[in-house]
C-alpha positions as CSV (number, residue, x, y, z in Angstrom):
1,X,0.0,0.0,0.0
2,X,1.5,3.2,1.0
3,X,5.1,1.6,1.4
4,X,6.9,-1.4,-0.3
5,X,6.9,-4.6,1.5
6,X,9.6,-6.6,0.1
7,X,13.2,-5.3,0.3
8,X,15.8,-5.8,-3.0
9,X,18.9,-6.1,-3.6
10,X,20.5,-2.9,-5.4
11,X,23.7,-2.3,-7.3
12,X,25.8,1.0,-7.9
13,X,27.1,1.1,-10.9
14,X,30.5,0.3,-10.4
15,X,30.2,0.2,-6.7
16,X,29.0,-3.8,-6.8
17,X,26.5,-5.0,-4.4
18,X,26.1,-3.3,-1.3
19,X,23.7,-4.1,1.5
20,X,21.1,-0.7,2.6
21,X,20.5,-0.7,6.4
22,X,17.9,-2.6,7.8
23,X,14.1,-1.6,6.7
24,X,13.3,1.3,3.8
25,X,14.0,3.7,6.6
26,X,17.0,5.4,5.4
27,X,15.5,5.6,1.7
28,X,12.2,6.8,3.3
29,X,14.1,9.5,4.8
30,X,16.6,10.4,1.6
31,X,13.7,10.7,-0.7
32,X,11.5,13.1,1.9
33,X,14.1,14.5,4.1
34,X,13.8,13.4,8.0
35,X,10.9,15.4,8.9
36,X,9.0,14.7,5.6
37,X,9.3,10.9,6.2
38,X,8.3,11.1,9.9
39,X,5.0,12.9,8.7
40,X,4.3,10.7,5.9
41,X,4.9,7.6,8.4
42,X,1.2,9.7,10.2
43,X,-0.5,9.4,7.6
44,X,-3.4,6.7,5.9
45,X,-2.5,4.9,2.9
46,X,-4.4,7.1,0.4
47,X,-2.7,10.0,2.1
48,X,0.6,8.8,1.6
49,X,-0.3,8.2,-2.2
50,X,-1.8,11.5,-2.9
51,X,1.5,13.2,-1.5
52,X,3.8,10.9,-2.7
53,X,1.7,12.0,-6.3
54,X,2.4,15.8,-5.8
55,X,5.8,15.0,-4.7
56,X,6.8,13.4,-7.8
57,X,4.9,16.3,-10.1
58,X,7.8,18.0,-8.4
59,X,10.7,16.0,-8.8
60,X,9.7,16.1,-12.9
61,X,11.6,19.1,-14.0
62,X,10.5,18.5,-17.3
63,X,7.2,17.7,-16.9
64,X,7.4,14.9,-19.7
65,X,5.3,12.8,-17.1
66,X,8.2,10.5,-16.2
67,X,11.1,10.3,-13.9
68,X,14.8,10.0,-14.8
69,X,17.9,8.8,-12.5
70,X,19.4,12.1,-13.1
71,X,15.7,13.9,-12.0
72,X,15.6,11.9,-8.9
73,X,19.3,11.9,-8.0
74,X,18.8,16.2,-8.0
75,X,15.5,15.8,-5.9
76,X,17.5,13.8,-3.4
77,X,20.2,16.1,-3.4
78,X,18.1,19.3,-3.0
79,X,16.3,17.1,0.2
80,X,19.5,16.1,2.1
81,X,20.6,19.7,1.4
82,X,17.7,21.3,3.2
83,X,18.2,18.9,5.9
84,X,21.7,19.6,6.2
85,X,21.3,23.7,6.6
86,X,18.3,23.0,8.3
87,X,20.4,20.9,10.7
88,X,22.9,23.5,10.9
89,X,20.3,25.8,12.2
90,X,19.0,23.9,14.9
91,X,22.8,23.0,16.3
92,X,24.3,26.5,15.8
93,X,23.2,28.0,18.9
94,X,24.5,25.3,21.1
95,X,27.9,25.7,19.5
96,X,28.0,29.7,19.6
97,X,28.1,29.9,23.4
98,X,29.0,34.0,23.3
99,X,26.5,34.3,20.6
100,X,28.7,36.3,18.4
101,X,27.4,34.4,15.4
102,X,30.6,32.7,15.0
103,X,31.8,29.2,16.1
104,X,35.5,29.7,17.3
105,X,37.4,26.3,17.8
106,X,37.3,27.0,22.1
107,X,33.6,27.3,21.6
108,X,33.4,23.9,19.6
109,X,35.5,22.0,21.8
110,X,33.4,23.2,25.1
111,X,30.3,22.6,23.5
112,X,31.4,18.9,22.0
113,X,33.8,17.5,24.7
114,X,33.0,20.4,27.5
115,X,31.8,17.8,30.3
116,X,35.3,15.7,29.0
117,X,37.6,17.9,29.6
């Protein structure tokens, strides 16, 4: 229904075989970002599809009606992207203790290894 029930084996090219982590959870979460995936894991069945549908209208930047490797490798670049600033943003803070909006490397060490050292 809303998610794919048997896992696969997938190749790289060039890479050979490889093994994913367990579950479609780490591709759940590279095709809709983290947040993305933990709402779509809310929602019914036919909610899930009718997203997924509006999702992929997005991913087809040439609106040809079909998805290519090199459309959906972009779309999962732009999404672990946003996650990554987005990441950045919600860290940044802890890391700027004198709130200078700069991260010198005393500030990093105190706010990564503080309670070690």
């Amino acid at each position: 229904l809303g998610k794919p029930t048997a896992r696969q084996e997938r190749a790289r090219p060039g890479a050979g075989q490889h093994e994913d982590r367990p579950g479609f959870q780490y591709d759940h979460e590279a095709f809709l970002g983290k947040e993305e995936a933990r709402s779509f894991d809310q929602l019914s069945p036919e909610e899930s599809r009718e997203r997924l549908g509006k999702i992929v209208d997005r991913i087809d930047d040439n609106k040809d009606g079909y998805l290519t490797t090199e459309e959906l490798k972009n779309w999962i670049k732009r999404v672990q992207k946003r996650y990554i600033y987005e990441n950045v943003a919600k860290v940044w803070k802890d890391y700027d203790l004198n709130k200078d909006n700069k991260i010198a490397w005393e500030e990093y060490k105190q706010a990564t290894y503080g309670y070690y050292l």
